[in-house]
C-alpha positions as CSV (number, residue, x, y, z in Angstrom):
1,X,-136.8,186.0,95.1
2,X,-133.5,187.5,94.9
3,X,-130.7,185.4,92.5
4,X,-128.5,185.6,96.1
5,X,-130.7,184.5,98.2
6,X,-132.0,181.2,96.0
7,X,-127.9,180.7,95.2
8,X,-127.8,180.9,98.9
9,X,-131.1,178.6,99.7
10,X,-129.3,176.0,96.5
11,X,-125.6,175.8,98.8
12,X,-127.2,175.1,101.5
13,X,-129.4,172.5,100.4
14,X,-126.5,170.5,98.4
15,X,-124.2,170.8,101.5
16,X,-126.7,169.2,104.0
17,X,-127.3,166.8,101.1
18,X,-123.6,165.8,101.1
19,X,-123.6,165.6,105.7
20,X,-125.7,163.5,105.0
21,X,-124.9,161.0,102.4
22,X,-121.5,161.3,104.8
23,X,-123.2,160.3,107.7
24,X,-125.3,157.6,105.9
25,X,-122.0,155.9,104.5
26,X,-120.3,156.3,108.0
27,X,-123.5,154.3,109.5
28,X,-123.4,152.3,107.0
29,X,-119.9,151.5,107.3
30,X,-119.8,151.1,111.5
31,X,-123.1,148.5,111.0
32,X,-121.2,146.4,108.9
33,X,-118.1,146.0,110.9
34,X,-119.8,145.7,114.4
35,X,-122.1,143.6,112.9
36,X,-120.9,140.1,114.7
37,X,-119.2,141.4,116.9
38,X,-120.2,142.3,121.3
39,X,-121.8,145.4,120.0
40,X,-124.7,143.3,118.5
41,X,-125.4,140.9,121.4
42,X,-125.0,143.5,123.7
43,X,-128.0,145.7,121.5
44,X,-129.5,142.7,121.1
45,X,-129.8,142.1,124.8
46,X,-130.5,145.5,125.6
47,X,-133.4,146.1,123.4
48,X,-134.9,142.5,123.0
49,X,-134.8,141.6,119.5
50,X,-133.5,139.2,117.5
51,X,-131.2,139.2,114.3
52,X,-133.5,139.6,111.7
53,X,-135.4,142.1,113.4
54,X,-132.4,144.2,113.8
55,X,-131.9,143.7,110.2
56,X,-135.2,144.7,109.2
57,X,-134.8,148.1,111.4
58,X,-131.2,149.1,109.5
59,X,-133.0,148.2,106.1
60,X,-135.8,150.8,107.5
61,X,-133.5,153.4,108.5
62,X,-131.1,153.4,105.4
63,X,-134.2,153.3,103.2
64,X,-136.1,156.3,105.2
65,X,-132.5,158.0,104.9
66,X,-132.6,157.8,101.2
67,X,-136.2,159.3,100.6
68,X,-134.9,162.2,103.2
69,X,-131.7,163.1,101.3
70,X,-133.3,162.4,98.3
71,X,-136.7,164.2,98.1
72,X,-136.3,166.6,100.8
73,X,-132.7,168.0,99.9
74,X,-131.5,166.7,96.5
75,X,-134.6,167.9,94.7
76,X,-135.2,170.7,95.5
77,X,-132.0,171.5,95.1
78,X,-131.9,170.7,91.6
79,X,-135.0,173.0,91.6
80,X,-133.1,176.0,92.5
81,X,-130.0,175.1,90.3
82,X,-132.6,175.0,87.6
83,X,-134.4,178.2,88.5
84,X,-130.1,180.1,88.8
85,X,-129.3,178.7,85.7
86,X,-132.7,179.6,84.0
87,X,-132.7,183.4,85.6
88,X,-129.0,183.4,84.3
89,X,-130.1,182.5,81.0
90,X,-132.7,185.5,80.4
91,X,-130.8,187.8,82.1
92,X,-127.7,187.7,79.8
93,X,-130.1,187.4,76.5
C-alpha cells in the first residue's frame, strides 16, 4: 500500500474517531440535563419503561459507543500511524 493512501486511510480514521467522541460527549451531555425534566416522562410514557430501565439502556449505549470508537477506529488507527512512522523510519535509513 502506498504511504499516501495509508496516511490518507490513518486521517480519516482519527477524524471519525474525534465525530464521535464529539457526539458521545454531546449525548452525554443532553442525557444529563433532560434527565428530570418533561423530556423523560414524556419517553417514558411513550416507550413504556421505567427509570432504571432507561438507565440501563444509556449505560448500554455509552458502553457499545466506547468499544466502537475504541476498537473499530482508535486502533486501527494507531495501526496505521505505526505502520507511517515505521515505513518513514526505513525509508530515511
Amino acid at each position: 500500500m502506498e504511504i499516501e493512501k495509508i496516511i490518507f486511510f490513518r486521517n480519516f480514521l482519527f477524524k471519525t474517531f474525534i465525530v464521535g467522541v464529539a457526539f458521545g460527549f454531546f449525548y452525554f451531555i443532553t442525557t444529563i440535563l433532560f434527565w428530570n425534566s418533561w423530556l423523560m416522562t414524556w419517553i417514558e410514557a411513550m416507550f413504556k419503561i421505567n427509570d432504571a430501565e432507561l438507565g440501563h439502556l444509556m449505560l448500554s449505549f455509552f458502553s457499545t459507543l466506547r468499544i466502537i470508537l475504541a476498537f473499530l477506529f482508535l486502533a486501527p488507527c494507531i495501526a496505521l500511524h505505526w505502520m507511517i512512522k515505521r515505513k518513514n523510519r526505513t525509508t530515511r535509513a
